[in-house]
VOROMI-514047 format. One record per residue (C-alpha): x, y, z; residue in one letter. Coordinates in nm, 3 decimals. Layout:
BEGIN
PT, X, Y, Z, code
PT, X, Y, Z, A $
...
This chain:
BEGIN
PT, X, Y, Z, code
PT, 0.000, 0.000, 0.000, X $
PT, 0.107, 0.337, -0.087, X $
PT, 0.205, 0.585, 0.170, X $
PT, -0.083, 0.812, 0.070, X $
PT, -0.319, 0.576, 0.093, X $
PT, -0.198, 0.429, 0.456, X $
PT, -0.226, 0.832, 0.507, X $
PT, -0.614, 0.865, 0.408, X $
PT, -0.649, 0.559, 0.634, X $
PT, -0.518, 0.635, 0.968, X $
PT, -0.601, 0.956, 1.080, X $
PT, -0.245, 1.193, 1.171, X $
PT, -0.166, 1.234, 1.563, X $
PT, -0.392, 1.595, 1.687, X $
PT, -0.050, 1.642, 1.916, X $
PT, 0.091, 1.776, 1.591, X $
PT, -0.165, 2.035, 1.536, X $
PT, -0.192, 2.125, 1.931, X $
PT, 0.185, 2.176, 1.908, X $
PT, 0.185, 2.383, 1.603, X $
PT, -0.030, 2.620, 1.836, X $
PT, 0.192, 2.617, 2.091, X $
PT, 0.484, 2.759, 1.920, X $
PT, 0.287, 3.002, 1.752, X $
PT, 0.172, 2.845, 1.374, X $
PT, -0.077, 2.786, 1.218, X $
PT, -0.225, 2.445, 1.205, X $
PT, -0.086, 2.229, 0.911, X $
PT, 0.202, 2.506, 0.944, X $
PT, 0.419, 2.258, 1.178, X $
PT, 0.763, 2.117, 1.067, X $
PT, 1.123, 1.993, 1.199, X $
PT, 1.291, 2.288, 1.145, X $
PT, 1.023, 2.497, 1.328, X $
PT, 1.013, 2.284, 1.619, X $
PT, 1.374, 2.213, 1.679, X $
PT, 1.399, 2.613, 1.628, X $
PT, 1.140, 2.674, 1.886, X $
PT, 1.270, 2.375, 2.153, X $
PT, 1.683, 2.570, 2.114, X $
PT, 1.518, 2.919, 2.207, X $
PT, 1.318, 2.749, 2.502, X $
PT, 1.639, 2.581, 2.621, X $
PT, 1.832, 2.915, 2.650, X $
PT, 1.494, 3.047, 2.853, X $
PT, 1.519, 2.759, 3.073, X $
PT, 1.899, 2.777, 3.121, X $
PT, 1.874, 3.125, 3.236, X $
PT, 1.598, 3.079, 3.434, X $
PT, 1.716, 2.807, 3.670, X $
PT, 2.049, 2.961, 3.697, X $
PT, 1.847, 3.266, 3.841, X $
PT, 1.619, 3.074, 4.046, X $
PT, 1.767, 2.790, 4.163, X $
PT, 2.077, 2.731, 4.349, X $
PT, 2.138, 2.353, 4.268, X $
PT, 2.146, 2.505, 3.868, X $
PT, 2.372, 2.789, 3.942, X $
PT, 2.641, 2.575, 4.080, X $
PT, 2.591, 2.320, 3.865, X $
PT, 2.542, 2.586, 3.525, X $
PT, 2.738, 2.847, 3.627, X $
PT, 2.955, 2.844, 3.375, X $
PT, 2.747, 2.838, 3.096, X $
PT, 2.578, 3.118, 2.914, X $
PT, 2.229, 3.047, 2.742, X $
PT, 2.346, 3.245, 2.446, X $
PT, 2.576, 3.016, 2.398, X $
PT, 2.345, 2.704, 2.298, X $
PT, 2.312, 2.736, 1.949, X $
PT, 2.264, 2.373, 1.847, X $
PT, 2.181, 2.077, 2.029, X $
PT, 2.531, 1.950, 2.007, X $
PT, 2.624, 2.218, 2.236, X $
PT, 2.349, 2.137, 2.422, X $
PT, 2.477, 1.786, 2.493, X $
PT, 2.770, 1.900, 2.688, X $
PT, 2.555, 2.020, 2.977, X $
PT, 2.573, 1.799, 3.278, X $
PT, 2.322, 1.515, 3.385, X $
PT, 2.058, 1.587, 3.619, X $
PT, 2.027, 1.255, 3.817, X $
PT, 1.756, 1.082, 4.034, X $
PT, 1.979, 1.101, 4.316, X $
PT, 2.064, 1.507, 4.271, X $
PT, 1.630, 1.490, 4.316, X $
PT, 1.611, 1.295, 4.625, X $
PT, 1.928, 1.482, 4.780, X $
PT, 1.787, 1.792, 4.817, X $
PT, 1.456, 1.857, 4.577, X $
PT, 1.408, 2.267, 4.722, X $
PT, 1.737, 2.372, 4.550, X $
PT, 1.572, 2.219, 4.250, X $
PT, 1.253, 2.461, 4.324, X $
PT, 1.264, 2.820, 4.093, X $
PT, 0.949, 2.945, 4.269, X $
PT, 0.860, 3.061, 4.596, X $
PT, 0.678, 2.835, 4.808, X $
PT, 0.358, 3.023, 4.830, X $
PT, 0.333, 2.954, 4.398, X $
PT, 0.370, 2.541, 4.450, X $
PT, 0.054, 2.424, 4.356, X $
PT, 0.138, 2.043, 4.446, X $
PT, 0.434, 1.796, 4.640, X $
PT, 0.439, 1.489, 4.471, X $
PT, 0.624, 1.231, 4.752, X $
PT, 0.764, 0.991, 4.523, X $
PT, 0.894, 0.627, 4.637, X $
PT, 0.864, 0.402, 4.350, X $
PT, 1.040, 0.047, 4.270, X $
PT, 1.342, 0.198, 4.084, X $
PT, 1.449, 0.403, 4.379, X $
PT, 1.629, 0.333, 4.656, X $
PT, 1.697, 0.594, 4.971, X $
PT, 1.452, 0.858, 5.058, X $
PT, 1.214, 0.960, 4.824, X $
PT, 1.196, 1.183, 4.544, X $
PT, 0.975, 1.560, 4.586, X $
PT, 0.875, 1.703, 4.272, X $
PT, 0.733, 2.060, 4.301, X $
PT, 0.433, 2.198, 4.057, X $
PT, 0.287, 2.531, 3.972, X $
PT, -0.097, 2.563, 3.916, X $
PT, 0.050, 2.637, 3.580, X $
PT, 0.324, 2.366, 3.559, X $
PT, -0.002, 2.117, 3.604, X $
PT, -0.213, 2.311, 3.341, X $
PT, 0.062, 2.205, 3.074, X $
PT, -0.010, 1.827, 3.168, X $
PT, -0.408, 1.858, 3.170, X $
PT, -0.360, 2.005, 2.817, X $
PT, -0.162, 1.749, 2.720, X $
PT, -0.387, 1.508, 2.867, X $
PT, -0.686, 1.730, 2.688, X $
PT, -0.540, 1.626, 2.320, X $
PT, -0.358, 1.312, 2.415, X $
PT, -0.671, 1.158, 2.450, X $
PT, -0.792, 1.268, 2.130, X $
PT, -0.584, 1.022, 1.946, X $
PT, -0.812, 0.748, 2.106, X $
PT, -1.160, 0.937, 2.219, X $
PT, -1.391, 1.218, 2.101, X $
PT, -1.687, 1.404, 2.300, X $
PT, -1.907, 1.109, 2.281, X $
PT, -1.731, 0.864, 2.466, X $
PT, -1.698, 0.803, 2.835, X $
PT, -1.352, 0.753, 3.009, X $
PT, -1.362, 0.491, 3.285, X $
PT, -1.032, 0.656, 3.524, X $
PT, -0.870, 0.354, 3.670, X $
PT, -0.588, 0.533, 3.828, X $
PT, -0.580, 0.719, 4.161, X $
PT, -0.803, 1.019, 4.111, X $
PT, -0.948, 1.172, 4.448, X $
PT, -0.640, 1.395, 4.552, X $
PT, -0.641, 1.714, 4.366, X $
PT, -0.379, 1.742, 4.114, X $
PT, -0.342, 1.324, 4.118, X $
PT, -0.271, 1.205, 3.715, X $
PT, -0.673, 1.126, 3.758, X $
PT, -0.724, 1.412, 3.899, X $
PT, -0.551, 1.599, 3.636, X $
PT, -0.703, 1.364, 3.321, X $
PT, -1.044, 1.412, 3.413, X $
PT, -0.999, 1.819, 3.354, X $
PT, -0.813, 1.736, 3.037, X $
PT, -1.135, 1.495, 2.921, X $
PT, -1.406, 1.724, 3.011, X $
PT, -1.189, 2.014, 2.801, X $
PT, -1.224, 1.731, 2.520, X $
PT, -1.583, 1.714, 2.593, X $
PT, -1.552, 1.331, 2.691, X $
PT, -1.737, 1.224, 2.967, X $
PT, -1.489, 1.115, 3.249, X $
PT, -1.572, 0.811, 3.491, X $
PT, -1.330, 0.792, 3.795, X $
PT, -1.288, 0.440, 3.972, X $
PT, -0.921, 0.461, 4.079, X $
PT, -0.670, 0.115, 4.084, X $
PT, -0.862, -0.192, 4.085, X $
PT, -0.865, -0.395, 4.327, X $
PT, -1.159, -0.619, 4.261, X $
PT, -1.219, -0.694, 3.888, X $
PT, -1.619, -0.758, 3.904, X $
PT, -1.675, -0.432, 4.099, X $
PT, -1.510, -0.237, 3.796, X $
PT, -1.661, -0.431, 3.507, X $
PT, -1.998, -0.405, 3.653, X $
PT, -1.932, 0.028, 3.702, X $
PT, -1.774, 0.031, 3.319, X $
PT, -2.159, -0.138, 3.273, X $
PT, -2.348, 0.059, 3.464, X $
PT, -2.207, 0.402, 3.351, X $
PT, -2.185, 0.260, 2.984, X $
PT, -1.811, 0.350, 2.960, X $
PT, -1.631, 0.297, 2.616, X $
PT, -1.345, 0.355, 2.707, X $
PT, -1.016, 0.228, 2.994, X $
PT, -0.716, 0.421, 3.095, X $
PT, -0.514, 0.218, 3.402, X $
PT, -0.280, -0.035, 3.529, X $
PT, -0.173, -0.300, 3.215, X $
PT, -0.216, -0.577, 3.483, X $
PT, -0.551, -0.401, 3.649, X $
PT, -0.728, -0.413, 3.293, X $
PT, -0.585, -0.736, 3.225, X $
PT, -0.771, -0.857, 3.555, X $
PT, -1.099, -0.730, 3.380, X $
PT, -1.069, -0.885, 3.092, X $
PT, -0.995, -1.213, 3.228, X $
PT, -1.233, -1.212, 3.479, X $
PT, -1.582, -1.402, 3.441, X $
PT, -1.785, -1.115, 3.396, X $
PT, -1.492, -0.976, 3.172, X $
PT, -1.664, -1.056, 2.805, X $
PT, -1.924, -0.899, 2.902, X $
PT, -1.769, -0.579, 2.802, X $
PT, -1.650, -0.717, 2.420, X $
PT, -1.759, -0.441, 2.147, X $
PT, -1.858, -0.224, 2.425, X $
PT, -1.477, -0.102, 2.511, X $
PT, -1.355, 0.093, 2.192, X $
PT, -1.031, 0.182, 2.312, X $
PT, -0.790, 0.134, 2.644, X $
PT, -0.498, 0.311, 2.723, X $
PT, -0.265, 0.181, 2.945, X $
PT, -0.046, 0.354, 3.202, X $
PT, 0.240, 0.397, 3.445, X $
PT, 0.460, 0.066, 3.382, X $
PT, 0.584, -0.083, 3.074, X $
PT, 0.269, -0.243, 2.844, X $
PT, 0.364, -0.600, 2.739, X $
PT, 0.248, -0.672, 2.411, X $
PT, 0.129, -1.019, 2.561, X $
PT, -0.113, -0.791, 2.762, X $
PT, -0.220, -0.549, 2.450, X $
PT, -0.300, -0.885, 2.277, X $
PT, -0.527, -1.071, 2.556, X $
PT, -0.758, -0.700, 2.555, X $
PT, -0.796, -0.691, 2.183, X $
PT, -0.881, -1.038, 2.176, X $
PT, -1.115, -1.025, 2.433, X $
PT, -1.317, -0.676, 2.359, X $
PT, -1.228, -0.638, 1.999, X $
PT, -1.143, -0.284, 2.139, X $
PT, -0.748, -0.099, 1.992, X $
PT, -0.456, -0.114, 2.250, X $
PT, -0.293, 0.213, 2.310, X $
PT, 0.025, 0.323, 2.499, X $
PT, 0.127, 0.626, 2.707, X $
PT, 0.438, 0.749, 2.825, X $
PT, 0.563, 0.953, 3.137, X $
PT, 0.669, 0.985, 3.459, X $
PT, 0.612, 1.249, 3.725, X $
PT, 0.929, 1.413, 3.722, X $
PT, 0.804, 1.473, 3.364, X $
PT, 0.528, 1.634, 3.472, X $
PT, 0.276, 1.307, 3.442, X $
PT, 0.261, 1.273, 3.059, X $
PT, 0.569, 1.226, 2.801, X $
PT, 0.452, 1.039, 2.493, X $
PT, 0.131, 0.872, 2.353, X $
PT, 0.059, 0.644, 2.098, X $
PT, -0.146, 0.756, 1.763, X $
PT, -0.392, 0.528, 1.590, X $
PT, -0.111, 0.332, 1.397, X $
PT, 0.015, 0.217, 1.710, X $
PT, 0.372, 0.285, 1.640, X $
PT, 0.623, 0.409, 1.861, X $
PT, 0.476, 0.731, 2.053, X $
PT, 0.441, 1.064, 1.974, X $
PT, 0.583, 1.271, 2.190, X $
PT, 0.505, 1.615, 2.376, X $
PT, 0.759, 1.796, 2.212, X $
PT, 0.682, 2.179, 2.261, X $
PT, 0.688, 2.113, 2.677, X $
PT, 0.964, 1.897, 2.644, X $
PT, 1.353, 1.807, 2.508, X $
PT, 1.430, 1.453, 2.457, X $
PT, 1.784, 1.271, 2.346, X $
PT, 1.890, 0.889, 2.383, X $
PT, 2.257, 0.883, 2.512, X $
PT, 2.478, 0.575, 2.569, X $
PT, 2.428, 0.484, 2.913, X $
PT, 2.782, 0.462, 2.961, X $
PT, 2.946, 0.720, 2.755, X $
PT, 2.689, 0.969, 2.834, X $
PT, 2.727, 1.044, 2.435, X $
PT, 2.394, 1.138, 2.232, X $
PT, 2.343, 0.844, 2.029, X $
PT, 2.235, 0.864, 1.642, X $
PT, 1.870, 0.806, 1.545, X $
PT, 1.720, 0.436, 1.561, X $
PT, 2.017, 0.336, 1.833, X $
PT, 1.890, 0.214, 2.146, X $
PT, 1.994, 0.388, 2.461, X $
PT, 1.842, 0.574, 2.796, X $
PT, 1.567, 0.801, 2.750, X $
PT, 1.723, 1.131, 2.879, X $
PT, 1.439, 1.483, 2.893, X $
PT, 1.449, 1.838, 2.974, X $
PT, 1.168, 2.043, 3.047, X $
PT, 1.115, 2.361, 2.778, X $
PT, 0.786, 2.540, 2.968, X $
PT, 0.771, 2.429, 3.305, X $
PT, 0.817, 2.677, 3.600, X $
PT, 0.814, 2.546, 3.952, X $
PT, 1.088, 2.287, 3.937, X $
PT, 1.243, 2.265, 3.574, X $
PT, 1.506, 1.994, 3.482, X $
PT, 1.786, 1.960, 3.306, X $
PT, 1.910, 1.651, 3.082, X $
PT, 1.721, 1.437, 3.362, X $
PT, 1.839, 1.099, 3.316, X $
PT, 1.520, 0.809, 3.319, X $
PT, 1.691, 0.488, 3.322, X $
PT, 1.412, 0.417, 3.022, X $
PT, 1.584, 0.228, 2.731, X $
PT, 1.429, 0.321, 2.373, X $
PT, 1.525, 0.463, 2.104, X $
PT, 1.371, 0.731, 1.795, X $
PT, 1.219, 0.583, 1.546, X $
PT, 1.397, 0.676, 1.174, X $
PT, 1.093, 0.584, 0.980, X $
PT, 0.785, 0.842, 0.943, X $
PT, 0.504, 0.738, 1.158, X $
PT, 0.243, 0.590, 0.899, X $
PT, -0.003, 0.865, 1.060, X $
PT, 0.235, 1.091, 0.837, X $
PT, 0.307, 1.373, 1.124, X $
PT, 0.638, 1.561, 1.147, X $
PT, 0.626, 1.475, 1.537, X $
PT, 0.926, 1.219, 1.641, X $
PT, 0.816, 0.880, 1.689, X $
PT, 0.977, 0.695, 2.029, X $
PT, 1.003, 0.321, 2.044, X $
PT, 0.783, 0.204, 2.338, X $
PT, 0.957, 0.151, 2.617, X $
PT, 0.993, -0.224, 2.720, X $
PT, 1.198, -0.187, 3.032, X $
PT, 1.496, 0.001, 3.260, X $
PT, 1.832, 0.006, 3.323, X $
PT, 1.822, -0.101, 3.665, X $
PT, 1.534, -0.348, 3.572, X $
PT, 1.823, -0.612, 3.446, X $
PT, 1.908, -0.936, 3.685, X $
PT, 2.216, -1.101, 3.601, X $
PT, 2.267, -1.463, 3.681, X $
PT, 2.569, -1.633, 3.581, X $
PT, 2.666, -1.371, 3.399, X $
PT, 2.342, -1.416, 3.170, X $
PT, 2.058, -1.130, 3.239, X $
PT, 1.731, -1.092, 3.162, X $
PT, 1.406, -0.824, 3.278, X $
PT, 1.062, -0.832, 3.384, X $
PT, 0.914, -0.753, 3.046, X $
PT, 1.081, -1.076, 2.878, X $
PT, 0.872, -1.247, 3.142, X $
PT, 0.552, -1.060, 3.082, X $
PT, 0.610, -1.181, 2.759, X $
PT, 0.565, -1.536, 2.793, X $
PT, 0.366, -1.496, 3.160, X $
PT, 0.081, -1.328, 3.089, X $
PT, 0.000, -1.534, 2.769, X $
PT, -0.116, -1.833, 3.004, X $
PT, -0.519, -1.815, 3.058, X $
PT, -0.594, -1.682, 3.411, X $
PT, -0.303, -1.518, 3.483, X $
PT, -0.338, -1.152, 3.589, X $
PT, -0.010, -1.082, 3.774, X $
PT, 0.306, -1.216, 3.959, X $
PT, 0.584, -1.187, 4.157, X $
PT, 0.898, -1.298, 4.106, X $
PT, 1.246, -1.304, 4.341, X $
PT, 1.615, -1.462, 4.249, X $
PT, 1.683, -1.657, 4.535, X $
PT, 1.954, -1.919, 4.612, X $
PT, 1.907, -2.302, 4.781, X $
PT, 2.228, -2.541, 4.883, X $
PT, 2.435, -2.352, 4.628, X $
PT, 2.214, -2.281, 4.366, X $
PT, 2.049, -1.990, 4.190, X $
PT, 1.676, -2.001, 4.179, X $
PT, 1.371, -1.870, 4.004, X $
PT, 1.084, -1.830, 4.231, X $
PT, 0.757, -1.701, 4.048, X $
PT, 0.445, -1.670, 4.229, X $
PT, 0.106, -1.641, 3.996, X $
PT, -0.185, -1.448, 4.075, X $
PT, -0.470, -1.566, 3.922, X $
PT, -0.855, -1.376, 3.849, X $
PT, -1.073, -1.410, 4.170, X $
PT, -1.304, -1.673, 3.990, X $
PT, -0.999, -1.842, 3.772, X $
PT, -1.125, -2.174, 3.675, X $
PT, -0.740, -2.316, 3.539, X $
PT, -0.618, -2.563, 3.701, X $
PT, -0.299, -2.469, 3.837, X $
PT, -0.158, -2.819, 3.866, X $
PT, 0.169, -2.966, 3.833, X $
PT, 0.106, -2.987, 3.461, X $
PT, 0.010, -2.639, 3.434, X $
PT, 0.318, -2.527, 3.655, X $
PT, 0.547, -2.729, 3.382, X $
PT, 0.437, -2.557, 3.129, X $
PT, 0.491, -2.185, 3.242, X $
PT, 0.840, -2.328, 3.362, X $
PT, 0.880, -2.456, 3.015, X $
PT, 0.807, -2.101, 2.861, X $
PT, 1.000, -1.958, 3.096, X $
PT, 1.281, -2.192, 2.954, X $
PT, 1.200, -2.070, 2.630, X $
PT, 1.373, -1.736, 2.719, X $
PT, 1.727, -1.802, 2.611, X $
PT, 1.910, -1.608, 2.939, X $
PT, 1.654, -1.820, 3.161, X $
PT, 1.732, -2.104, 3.030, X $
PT, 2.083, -2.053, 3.030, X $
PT, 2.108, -1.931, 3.439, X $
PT, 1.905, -2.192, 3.544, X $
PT, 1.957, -2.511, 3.339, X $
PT, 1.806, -2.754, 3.565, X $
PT, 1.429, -2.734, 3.597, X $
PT, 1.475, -2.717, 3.987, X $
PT, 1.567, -2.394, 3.958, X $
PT, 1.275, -2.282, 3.849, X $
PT, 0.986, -2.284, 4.112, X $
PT, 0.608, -2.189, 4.044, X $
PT, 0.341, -2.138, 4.311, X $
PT, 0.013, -1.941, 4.320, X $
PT, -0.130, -1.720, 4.512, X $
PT, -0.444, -1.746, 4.387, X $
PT, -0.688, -1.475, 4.505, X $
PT, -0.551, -1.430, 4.842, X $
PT, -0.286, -1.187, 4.739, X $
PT, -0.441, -0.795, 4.673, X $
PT, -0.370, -0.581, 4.363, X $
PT, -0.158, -0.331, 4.454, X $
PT, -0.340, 0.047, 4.484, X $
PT, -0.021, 0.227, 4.346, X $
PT, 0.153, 0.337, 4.066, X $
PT, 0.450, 0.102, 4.129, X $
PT, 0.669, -0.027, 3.834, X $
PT, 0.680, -0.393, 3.906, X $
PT, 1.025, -0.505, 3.982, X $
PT, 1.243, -0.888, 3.999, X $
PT, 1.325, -0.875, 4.363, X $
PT, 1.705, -1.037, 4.375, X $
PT, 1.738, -1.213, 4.704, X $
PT, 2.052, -1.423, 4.681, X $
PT, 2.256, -1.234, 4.909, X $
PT, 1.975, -1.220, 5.189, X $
């Protein structure tokens, strides 16, 4: 199929449009040059404000002038901002008096270890993300669909908090639930309120779906989004399957300011939000930019945001831009979705392997909705300990023959296989439905016990 053709058939992201109005054009107006024009003058704005307003910046910036940035290879030799300068001491971070901090968000998530990471927003800093949210959504909703919120939602400013402004700007009807932590009770709201639409958890909509009362919503859902950990494509499949409804991704974090990146209806890589913010890939290592379609950590820096701006903030997200134009035909940037972290990599005898390479072949087993796994060792050995969770009214039997055969797809795996070669090593239990969903945001993690 042509490209014109693929173009009259899947509709172009409306973040390209909404950031053509940002930076002052026209719509259909946007292209590369005007947008990487527009992100070097907000980068010399940014650089002089924090070295104005915040100490942390004008130690570590304060030999650089913001006149001086005129490319983004000069840009590149500006230091890191890391997780750790965050937790250390967030109020040198802070370019605003306190009385203009609109929200604290008290961050302890999987990834980090220590005390906990405080990121400061403006009333205005937050209206960026509910406009984001406002046409973010747009690539998978219009004003007559209804938004079922299945992320936390009652604490002003929360991401639901914050997405249900952004879908009532849309003129989408918004539904807030929060996490899930009983499947039924959410399918039978999404009934009662005639939702068409999910945004939450990948493993609390998964739960939904695979519940009893879960088919009841097929060709009612239209479209899910998921959020806040990576999205296993073994996940994306079991929804479509089951509701006939399209799969979409988002990305973002809160030091981002909630929203980063979202999918368009070709379900490529995503699109990202590229008037409010910078992004490069760099070599872990080197700390060296890396050239388009290599794979490295996702590295941002904030172009409009007030309260507590950041500089070259380093994720730990590996991705990398996509060289190809997104078949949606927008001059946007296309990011390849995210399938995991830098410190989400276990090695065992010198073989290593993440959590989303088990989500892989985990979640494809009927019944499954989550699962916790821990690197242990017994008389000498390394083990795999997984623990299953299965729907509240799973009807697999989890037998011995069952627990082979996840074993033998975790075998399948090639660095699973080859750090635990005896099928010993690998242990399955269940937990059934005694263990709760979790009620956070969380990234789920491989817990690595072997030297407890």
């Amino acid at each position: 199929m042509k490209d014109k053709e693929v173009a009259k058939i899947i509709p172009k992201t409306p973040l390209e449009d909404w950031i053509a109005r940002k930076i002052g054009l026209k719509e259909g107006e946007l292209t590369r040059e005007a947008i990487e024009s527009y992100q070097l003058a907000q980068l010399r704005k940014t650089i002089d404000w924090v070295k104005n307003k915040s100490s942390f910046y004008r130690q570590k910036l304060g030999h650089i002038e913001p006149e001086a940035i005129t490319d983004f290879s000069v840009f590149s030799k500006l230091p890191f901002t890391w997780p750790q300068d965050v937790q250390n001491n967030p109020q040198r971070l802070v370019c605003t008096g306190q009385g203009d901090i609109a929200r604290i968000v008290t961050l302890r998530s999987s990834g980090t270890t220590g005390q906990p990471k405080r990121i400061f927003f403006t009333q205005a800093d937050q209206e960026l993300t509910i406009d984001f949210f406002d046409y973010g959504m747009r690539n998978l909703v219009g004003p007559q669909d209804r938004v079922m919120i299945l992320l936390p939602w009652k604490q002003p400013g929360s991401v639901g908090d914050l997405l249900k402004q952004g879908l009532k700007r849309l003129g989408a009807g918004a539904i807030p639930f929060g996490p899930v932590s009983d499947a039924g009770e959410a399918i039978q709201c999404a009934l009662e309120t005639k939702a068409s639409s999910l945004v939450g958890i990948p493993t609390h909509v998964l739960a939904m779906a695979r519940s009893k009362k879960g088919k009841l919503l097929k060709d009612r859902i239209k479209s899910v989004l998921l959020s806040t950990d990576h999205v296993p494509h073994s996940i994306c499949q079991v929804l479509e399957d089951t509701w006939g409804c399209k799969v979409f991704n988002h990305y973002g974090m809160t030091e981002m300011g909630l929203g980063g990146g979202v999918q368009c209806a070709a379900l490529a890589g995503y699109h990202l939000r590229e008037a409010d913010l910078y992004f490069e890939i760099i070599d872990p290592e080197s700390g060296q930019v890396l050239k388009e379609g290599e794979t490295g950590e996702v590295v941002f820096t904030t172009l409009t945001r007030v309260g507590m701006p950041l500089i070259r903030y380093r994720t730990g997200d590996l991705s990398r831009f996509i060289p190809a134009q997104c078949p949606c035909g927008t001059v946007l940037r296309s990011m390849e979705i995210v399938k995991g972290r830098l410190a989400g990599r276990i090695k065992v005898q010198e073989h290593s392997f993440s959590m989303a390479e088990l989500d892989e072949v985990i979640f494809l087993f009927d019944g499954v909705v989550d699962y916790g796994v821990i690197i242990g060792n017994n008389s000498g050995l390394d083990c795999l300990y997984v623990d299953l969770k299965t729907s509240e009214d799973n009807t697999v039997r989890l037998d011995e023959d069952f627990k082979d055969r996840v074993c033998r797809a975790l075998r399948s795996i090639p660095a699973v296989q080859q750090a635990f070669p005896q099928r010993e090593q690998i242990l399955i239990s269940n937990f059934g439905k005694k263990v709760p969903f979790s009620t956070g945001t969380a990234k789920r993690i491989i817990i690595d016990n072997r030297d407890n």
